[in-house]
TORFI-64041 format. One record per residue (C-alpha): residue in three letters; z, y, x. Coordinates in Angstrom, 1 decimal, m for minus. Example, Ala and Ser with C-alpha at 12.3 -4.5 7.8 and 13.67 -1.06 7.14 Angstrom:
% TORFI-64041
@resn->ALA up->7.8 north->m4.5 east->12.3
@resn->SER up->7.1 north->m1.1 east->13.7
//
This chain:
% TORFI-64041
@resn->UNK up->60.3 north->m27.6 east->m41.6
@resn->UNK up->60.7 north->m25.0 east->m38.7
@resn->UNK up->58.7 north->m27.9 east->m36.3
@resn->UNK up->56.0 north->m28.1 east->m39.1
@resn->UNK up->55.5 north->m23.9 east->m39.4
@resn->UNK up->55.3 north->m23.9 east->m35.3
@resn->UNK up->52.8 north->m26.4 east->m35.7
@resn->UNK up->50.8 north->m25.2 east->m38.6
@resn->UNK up->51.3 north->m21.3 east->m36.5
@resn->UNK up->49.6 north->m23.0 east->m33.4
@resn->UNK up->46.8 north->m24.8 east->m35.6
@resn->UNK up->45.8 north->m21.7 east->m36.8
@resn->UNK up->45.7 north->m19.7 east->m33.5
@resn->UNK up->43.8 north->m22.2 east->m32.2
@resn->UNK up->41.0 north->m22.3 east->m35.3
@resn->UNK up->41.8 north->m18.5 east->m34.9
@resn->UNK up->40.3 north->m18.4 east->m31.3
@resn->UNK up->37.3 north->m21.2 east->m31.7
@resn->UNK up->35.9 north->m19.0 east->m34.6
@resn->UNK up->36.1 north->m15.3 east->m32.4
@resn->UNK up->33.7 north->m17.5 east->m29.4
@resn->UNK up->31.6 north->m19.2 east->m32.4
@resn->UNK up->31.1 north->m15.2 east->m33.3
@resn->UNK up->30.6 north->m14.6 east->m30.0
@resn->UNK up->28.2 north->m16.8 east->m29.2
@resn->UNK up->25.9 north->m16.1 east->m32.5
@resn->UNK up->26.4 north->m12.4 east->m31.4
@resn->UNK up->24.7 north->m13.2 east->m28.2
@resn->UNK up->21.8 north->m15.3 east->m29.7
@resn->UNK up->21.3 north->m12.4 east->m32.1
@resn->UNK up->21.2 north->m10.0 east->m29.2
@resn->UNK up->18.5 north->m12.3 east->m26.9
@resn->UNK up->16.4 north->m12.5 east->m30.4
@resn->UNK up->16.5 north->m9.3 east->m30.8
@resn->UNK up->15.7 north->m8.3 east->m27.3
@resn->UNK up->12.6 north->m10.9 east->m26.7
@resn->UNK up->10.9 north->m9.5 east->m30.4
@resn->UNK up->11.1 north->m6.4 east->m29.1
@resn->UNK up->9.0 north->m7.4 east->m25.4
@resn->UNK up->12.2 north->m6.9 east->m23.5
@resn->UNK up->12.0 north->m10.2 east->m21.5
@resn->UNK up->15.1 north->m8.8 east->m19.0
@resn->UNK up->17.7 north->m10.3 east->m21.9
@resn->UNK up->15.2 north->m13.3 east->m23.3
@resn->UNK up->15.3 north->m14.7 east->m19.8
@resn->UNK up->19.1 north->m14.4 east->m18.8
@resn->UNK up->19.8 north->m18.0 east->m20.0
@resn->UNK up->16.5 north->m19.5 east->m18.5
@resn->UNK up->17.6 north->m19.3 east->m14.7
@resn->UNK up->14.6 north->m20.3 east->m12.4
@resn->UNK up->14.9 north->m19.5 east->m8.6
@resn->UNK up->12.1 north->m17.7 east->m7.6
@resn->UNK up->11.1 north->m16.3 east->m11.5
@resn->UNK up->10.7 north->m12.5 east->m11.6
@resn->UNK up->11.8 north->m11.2 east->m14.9
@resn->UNK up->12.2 north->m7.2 east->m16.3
@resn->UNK up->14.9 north->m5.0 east->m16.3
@resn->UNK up->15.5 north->m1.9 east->m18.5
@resn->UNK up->14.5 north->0.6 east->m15.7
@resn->UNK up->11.3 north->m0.8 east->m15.7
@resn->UNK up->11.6 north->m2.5 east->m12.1
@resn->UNK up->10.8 north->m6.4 east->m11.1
@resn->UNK up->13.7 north->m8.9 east->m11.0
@resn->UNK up->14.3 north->m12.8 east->m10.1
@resn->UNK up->16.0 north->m14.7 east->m12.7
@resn->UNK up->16.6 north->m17.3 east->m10.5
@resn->UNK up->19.0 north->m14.5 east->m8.9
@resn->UNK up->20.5 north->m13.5 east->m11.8
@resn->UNK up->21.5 north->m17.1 east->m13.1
@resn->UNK up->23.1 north->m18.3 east->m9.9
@resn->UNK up->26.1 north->m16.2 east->m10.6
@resn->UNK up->26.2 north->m17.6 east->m14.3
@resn->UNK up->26.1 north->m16.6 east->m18.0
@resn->UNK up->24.4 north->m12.9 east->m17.9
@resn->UNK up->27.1 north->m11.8 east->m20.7
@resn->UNK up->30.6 north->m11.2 east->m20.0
@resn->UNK up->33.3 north->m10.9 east->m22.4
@resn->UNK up->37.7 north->m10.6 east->m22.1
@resn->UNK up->40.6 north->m11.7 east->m24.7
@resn->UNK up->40.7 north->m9.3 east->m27.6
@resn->UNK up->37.8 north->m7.0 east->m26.5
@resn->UNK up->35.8 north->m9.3 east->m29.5
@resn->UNK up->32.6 north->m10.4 east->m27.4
@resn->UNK up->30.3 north->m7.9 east->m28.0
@resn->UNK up->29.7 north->m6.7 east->m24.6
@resn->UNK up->25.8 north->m8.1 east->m22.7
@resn->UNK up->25.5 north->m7.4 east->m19.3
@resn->UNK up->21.6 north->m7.6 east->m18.2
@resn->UNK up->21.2 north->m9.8 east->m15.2
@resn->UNK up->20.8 north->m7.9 east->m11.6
@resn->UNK up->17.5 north->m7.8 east->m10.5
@resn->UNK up->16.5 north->m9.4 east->m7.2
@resn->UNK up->16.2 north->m6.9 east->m4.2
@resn->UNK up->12.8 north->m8.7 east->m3.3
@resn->UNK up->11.6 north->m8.0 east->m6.6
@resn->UNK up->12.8 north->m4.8 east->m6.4
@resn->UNK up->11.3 north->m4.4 east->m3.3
@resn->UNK up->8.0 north->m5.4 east->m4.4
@resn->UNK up->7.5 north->m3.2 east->m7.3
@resn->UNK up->8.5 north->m0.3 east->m5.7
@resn->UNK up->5.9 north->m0.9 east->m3.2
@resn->UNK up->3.0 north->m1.2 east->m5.7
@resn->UNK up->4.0 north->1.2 east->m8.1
@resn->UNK up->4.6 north->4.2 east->m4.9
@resn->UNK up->8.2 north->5.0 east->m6.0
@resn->UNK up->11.7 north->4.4 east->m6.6
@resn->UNK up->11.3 north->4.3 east->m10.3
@resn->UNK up->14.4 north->3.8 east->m12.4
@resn->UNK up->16.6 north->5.2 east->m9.7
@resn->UNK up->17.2 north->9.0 east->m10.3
@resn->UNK up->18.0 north->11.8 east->m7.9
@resn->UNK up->18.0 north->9.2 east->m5.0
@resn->UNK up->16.0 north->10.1 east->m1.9
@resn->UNK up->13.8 north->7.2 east->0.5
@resn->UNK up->13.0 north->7.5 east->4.0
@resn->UNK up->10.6 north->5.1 east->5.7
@resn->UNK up->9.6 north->4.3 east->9.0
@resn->UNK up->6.1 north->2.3 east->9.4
@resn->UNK up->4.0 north->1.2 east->12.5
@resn->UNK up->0.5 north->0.2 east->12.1
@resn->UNK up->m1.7 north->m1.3 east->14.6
@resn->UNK up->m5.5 north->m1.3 east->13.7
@resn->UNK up->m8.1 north->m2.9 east->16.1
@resn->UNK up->m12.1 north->m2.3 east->15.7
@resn->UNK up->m14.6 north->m4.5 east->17.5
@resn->UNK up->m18.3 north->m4.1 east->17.1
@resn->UNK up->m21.1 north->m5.1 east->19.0
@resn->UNK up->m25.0 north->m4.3 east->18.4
@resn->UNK up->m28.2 north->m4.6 east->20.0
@resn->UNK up->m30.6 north->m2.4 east->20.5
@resn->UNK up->m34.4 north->m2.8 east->21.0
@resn->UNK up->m36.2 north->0.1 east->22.1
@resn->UNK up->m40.4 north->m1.4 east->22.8
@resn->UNK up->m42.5 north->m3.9 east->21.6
@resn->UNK up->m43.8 north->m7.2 east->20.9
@resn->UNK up->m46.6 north->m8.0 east->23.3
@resn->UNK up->m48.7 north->m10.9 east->21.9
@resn->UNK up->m46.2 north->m11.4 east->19.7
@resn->UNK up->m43.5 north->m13.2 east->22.6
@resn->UNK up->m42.8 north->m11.1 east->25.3
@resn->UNK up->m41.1 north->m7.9 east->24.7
@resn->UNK up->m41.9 north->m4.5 east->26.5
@resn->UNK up->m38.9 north->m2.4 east->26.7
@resn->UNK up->m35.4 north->m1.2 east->27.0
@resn->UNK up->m32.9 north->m3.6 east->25.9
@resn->UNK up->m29.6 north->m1.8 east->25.2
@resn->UNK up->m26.2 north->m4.1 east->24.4
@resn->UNK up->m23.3 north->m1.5 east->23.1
@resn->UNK up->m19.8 north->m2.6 east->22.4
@resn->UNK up->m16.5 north->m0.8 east->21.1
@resn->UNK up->m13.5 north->m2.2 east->21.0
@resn->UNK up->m11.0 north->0.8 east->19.6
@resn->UNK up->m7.1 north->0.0 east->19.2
@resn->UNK up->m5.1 north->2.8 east->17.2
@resn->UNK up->m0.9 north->3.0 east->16.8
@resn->UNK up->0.0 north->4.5 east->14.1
@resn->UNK up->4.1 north->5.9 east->13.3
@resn->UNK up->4.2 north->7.1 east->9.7
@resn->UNK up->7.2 north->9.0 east->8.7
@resn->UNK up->8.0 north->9.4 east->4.9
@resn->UNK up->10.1 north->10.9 east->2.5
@resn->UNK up->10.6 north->10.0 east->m1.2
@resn->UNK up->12.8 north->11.7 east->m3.9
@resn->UNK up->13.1 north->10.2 east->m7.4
@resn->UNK up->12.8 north->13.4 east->m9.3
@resn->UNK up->14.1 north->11.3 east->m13.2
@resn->UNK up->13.5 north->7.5 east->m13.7
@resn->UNK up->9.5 north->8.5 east->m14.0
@resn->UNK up->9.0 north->11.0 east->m11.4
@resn->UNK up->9.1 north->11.2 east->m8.2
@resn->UNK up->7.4 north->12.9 east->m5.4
@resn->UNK up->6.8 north->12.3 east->m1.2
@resn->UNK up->5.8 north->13.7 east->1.9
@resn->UNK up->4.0 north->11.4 east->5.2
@resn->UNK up->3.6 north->12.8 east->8.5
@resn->UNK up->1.8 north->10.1 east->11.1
@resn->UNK up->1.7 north->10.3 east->14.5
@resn->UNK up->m1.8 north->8.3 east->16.0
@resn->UNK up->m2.3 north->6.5 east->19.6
@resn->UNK up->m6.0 north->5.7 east->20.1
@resn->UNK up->m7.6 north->4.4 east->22.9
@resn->UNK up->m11.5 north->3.6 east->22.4
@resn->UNK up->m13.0 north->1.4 east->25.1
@resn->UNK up->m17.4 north->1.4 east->25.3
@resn->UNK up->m19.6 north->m0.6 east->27.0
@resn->UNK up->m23.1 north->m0.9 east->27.4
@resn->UNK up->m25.8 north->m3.2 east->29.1
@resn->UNK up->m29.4 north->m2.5 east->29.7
@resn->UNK up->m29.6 north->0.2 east->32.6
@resn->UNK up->m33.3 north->0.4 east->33.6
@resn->UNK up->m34.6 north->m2.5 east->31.3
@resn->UNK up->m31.7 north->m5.2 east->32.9
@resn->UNK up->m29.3 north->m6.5 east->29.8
@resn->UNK up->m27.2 north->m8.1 east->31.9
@resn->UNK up->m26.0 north->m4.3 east->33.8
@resn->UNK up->m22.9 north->m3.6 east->31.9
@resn->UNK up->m21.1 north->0.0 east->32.6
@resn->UNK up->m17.8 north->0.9 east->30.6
@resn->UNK up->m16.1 north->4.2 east->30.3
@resn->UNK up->m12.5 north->4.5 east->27.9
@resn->UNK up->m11.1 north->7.3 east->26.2
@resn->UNK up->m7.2 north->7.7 east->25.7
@resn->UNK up->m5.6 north->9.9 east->22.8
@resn->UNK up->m1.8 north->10.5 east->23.3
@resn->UNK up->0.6 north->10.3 east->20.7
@resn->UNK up->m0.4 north->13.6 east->18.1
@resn->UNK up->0.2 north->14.1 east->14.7
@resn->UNK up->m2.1 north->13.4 east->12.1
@resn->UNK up->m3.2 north->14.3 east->8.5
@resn->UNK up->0.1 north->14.8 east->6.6
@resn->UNK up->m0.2 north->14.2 east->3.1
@resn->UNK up->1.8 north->14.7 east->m0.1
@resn->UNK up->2.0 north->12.4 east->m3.4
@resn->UNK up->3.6 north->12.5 east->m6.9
@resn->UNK up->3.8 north->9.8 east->m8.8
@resn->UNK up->4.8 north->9.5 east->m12.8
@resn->UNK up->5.2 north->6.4 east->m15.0
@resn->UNK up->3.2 north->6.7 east->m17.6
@resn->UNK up->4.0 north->3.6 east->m19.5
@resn->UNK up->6.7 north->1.5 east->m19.2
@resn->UNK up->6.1 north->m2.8 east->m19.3
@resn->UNK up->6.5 north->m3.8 east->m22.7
@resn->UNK up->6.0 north->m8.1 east->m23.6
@resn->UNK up->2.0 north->m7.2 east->m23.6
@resn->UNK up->1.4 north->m4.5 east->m21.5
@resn->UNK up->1.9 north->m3.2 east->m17.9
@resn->UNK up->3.7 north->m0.6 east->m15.9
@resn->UNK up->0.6 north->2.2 east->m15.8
@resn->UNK up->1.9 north->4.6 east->m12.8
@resn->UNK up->m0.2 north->7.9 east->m12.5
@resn->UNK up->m0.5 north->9.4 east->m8.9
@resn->UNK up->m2.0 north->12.5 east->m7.2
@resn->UNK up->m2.4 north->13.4 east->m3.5
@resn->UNK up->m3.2 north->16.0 east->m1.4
@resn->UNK up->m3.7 north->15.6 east->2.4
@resn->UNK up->m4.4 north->18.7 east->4.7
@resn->UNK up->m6.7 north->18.2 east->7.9
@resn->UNK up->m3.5 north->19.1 east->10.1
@resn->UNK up->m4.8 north->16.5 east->12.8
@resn->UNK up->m7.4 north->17.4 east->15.3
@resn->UNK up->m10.9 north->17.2 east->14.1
@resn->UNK up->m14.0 north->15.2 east->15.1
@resn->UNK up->m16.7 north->18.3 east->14.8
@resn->UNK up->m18.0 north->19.9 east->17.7
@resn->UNK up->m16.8 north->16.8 east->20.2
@resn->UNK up->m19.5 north->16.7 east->22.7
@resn->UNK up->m21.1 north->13.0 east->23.6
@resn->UNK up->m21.4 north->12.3 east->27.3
@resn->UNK up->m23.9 north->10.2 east->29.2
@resn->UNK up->m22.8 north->8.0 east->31.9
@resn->UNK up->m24.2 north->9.0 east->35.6
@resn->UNK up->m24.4 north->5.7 east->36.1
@resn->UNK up->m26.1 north->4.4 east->33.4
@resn->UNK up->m27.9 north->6.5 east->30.8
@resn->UNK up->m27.4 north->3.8 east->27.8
@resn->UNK up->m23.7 north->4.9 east->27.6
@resn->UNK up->m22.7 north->7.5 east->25.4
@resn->UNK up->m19.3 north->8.3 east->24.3
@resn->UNK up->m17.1 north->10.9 east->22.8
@resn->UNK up->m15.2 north->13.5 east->25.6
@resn->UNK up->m12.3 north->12.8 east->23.2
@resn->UNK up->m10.9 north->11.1 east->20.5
@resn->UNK up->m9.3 north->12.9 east->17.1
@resn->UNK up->m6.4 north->12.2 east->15.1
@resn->UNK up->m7.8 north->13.6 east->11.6
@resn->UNK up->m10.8 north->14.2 east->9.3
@resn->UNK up->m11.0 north->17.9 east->9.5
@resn->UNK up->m11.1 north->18.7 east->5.8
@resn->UNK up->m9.1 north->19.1 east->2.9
@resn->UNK up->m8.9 north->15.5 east->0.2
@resn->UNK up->m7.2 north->15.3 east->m3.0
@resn->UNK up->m7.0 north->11.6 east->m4.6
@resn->UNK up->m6.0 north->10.4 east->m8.0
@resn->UNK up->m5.3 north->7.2 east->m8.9
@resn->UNK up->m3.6 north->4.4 east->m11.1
@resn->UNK up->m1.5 north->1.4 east->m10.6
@resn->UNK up->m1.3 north->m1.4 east->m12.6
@resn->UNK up->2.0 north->m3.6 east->m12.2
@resn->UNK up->2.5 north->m6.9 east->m15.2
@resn->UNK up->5.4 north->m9.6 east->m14.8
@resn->UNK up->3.3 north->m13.1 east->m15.9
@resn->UNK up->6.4 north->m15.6 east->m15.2
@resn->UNK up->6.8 north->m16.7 east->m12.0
@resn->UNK up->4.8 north->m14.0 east->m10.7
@resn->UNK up->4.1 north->m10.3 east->m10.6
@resn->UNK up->0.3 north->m9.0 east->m11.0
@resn->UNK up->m0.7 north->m5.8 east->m9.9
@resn->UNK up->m4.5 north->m3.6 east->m9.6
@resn->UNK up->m5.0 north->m0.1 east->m8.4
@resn->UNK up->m7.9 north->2.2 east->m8.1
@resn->UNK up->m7.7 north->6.2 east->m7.1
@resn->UNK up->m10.9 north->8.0 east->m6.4
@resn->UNK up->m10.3 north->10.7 east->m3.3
@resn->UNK up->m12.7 north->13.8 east->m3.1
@resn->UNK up->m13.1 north->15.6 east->0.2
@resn->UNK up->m13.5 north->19.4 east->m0.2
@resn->UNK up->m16.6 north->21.3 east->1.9
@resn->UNK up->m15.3 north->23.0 east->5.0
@resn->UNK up->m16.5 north->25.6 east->7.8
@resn->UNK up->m16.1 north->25.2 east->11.6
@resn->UNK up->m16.9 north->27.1 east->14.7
@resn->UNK up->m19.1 north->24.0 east->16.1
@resn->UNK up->m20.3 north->20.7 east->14.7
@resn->UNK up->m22.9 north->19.8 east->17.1
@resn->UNK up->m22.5 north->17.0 east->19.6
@resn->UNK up->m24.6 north->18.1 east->22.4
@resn->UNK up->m23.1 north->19.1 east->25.1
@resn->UNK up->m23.7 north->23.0 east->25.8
@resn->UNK up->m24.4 north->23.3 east->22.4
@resn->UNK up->m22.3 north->25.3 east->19.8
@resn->UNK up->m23.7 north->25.1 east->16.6
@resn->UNK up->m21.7 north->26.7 east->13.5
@resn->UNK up->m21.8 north->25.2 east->10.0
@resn->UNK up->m20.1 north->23.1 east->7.8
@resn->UNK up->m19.4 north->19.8 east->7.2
@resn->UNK up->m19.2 north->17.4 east->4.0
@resn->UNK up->m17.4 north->14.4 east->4.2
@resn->UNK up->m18.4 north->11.6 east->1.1
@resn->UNK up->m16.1 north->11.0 east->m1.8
@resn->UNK up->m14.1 north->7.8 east->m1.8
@resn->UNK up->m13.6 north->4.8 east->m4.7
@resn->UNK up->m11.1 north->2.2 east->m4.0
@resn->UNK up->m9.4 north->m0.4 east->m6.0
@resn->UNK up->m7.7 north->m3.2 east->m5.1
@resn->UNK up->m6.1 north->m6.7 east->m6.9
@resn->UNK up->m2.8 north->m8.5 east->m6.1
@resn->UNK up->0.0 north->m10.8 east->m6.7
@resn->UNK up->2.9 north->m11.4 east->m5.5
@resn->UNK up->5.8 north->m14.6 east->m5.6
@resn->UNK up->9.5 north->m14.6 east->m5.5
@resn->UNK up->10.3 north->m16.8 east->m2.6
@resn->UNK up->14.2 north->m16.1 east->m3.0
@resn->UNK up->16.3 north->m13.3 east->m4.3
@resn->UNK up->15.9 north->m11.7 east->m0.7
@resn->UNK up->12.2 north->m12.3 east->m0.1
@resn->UNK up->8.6 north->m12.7 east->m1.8
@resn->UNK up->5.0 north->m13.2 east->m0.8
@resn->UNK up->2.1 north->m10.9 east->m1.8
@resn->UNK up->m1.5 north->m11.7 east->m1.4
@resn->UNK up->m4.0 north->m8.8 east->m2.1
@resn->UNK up->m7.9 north->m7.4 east->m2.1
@resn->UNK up->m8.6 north->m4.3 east->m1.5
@resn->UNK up->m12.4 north->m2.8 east->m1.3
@resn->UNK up->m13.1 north->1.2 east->m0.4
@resn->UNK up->m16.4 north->2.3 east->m0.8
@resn->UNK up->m17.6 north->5.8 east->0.5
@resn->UNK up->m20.8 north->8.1 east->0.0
@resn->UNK up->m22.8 north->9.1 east->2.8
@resn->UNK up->m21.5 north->12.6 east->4.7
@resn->UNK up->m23.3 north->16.0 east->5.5
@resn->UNK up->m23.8 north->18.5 east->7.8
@resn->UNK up->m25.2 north->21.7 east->7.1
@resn->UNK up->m25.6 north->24.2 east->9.9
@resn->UNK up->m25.5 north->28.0 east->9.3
@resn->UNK up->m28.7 north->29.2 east->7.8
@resn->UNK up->m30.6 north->25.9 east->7.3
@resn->UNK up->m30.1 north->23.2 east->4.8
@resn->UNK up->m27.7 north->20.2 east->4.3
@resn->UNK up->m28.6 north->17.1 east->6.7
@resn->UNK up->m27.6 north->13.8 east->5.5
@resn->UNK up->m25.9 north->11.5 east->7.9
@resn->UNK up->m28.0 north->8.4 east->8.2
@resn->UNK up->m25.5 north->5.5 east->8.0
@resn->UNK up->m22.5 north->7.7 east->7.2
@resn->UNK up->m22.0 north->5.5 east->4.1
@resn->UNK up->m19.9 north->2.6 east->4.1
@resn->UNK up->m18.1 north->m0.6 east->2.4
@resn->UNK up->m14.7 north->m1.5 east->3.9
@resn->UNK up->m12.7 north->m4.5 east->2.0
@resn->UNK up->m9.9 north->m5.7 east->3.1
@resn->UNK up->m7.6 north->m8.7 east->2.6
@resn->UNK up->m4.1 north->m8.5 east->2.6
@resn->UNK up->m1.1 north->m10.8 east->3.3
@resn->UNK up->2.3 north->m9.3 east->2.7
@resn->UNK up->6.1 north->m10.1 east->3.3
@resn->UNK up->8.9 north->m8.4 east->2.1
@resn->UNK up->12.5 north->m9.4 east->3.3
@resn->UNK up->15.6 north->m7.3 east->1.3
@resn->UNK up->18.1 north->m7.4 east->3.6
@resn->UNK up->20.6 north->m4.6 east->1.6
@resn->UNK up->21.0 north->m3.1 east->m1.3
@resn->UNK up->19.3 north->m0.3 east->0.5
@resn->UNK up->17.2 north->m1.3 east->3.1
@resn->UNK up->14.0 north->m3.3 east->3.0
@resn->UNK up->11.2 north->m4.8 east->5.1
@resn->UNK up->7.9 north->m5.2 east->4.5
@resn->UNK up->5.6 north->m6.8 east->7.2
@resn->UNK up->1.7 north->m7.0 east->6.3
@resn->UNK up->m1.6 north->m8.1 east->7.8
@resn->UNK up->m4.9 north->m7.1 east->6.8
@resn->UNK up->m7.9 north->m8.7 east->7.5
@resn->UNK up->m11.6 north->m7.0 east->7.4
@resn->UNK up->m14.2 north->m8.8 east->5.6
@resn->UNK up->m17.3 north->m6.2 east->6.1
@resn->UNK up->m18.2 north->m4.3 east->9.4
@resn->UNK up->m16.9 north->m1.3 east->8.0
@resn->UNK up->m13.6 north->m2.6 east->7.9
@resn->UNK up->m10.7 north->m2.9 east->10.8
@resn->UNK up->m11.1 north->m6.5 east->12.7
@resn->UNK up->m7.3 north->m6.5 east->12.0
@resn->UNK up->m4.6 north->m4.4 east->10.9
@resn->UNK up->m0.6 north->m5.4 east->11.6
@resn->UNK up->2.1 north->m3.0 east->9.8
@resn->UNK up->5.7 north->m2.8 east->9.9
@resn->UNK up->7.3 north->m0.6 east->6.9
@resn->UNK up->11.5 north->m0.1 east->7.0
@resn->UNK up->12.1 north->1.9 east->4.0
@resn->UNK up->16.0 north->2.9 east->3.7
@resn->UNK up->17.5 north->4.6 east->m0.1
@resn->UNK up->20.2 north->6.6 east->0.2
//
């Protein structure tokens, strides 16, 4: 009788057990229901391991499920604690890496501060040709013949802060620091095309326009809507400006004109506002942007261009509207691929010397769009980095542009 109680006793701690992880498991089927009626795809997707999938968290930042279900069930329970304990799945640091770098901030992360390091190398290269004469019988042209090229390279080391004021807010400071060296050459001296003279003009490492930014989430992703992040920047005209540089002629051949120097800023005051748009559509992540920047009317001691000429008045620089498209792709939990568009389009400038009217700049409008190839490798918890090229698809746009970004949280 004693051997049939033991073994009756272990029957039922047996049944005893199978019935708590039966519980447990309808617990957590409950809980994923629950979670993917209400748009919260972080918990829906923790059994649905994909390599590569980018999936939501609760802080409102891009993860990979593939990530998350290498290291198994996302729900962890121990003996007697009864099972009802979900743990939401990690997200992947490239996913991470890439929202953060859309939306402008460390969102979801409070009270945390991010300091990044980029270089930027831009390169211009425009040619034009310029007919000054006419057509004799309509064949044989009577003139000058004037070739111009300008090749201009510019390095540029941007130093930034970011401080993640709650899980919505944060705010930022850049400071860059430009290299520019401009090389111009021109054919045509005394009617020949094929008389080339160059002259190139070297900036030394300066600072630039520093600019400030502060960035709130309006809405968080929900299962039909996207991340909308509000943002608003000032930038003060702390670089050197390009007003009252004088143009010099060459001695040696009166086609070439260039600039006696080269500047590292605008000279005015802009403040820009803008949105960003960030949607996780399984495997991928979508994101838009648009920001309209207004530059403010300023006064300076010279604007003319002439040399022994000083001519006071002040300057109007066009209003900006960009937007821009993207996507990006979870290669691995450490590294994704972003392709992007981006398009700015600017009004046509002013200058308005004392006493007389405003003089629009002829040609001082302009249509730059850009397309952009993008890398991001998470080597830490903390530190990320993002490599991008940019190619110009109008003549208002950079032949090229490489950048290197290395942004570290602390």
């Amino acid at each position: 009788m004693k051997r049939q109680l033991r073994e009756l006793t272990e029957r039922y701690e047996s049944q005893r057990v199978a019935t708590e992880q039966l519980e447990v498991r309808i617990r957590r089927q409950e809980a994923l229901l629950a979670a993917y009626t209400n748009g919260n795809a972080q918990l829906a997707q923790a059994d649905a391991p994909a390599r590569g999938r980018f999936f939501r968290t609760a802080d409102g930042a891009a993860g990979d499920a593939g990530a998350a279900g290498a290291s198994g069930n996302a729900e962890s329970t121990s003996p007697g604690s009864g099972g009802d304990t979900l743990k939401a799945p990690p997200p992947s640091r490239s996913a991470q890496a890439v929202y953060q770098e859309q939306a402008g901030g460390v969102f979801g992360q409070p009270r945390r501060w991010t300091f990044e390091t980029g270089l930027t190398y831009t390169h211009y290269d425009s040619r034009q040709l310029l007919l000054n004469g006419f057509l004799a019988l309509d064949t044989i042209f009577l003139g000058n013949i004037n070739v111009n090229r300008i090749q201009a390279d510019m390095l540029t080391l941007d130093l930034t802060t970011r401080y993640a004021i709650s899980d919505r807010a944060q705010v930022d400071f850049n400071a860059p620091f430009l290299y520019r060296r401009s090389n111009f050459q021109s054919g045509g001296a005394g009617g020949a095309a094929g008389a080339l003279s160059e002259a190139t003009v070297t900036q030394s490492p300066r600072l630039g326009d520093v600019n400030m930014g502060f960035y709130y989430k309006l809405l968080a992703e929900t299962k039909d809507n996207p991340d909308v992040v509000w943002n608003v920047r000032l930038k003060a005209p702390t670089g050197s400006n390009p007003y009252g540089v004088k143009i010099v002629t060459d001695s040696g051949n009166n086609n070439l004109q260039y600039p006696s120097k080269l500047p590292s800023g605008n000279g005015v005051w802009t403040l820009s506002s803008g949105f960003s748009f960030i949607k996780t559509v399984d495997p991928a992540i979508l994101f838009a942007n648009v920001a309209y920047y207004h530059n403010f009317k300023r006064s300076f001691g010279d604007i003319s261009s002439t040399e022994g000429t000083v001519t006071p008045g002040s300057v109007k620089l066009g209003d900006v509207f960009q937007w821009g498209v993207g996507t990006a792709f979870a290669l691995n939990e450490r590294s994704s691929l972003s392709l992007g568009f981006t398009q700015a389009i600017s009004q046509r400038s002013s200058l308005q010397p004392d006493g007389q009217s405003a003089q629009t700049i002829v040609g001082s409008n302009a249509n730059a769009a850009t397309f952009n190839v993008g890398l991001t490798f998470a080597s830490s918890d903390r530190t990320t980095i993002i490599g991008n090229l940019g190619i110009g698809l109008t003549p208002d746009a950079p032949n090229f542009t490489i950048g290197l970004k290395i942004p570290y949280t602390f």
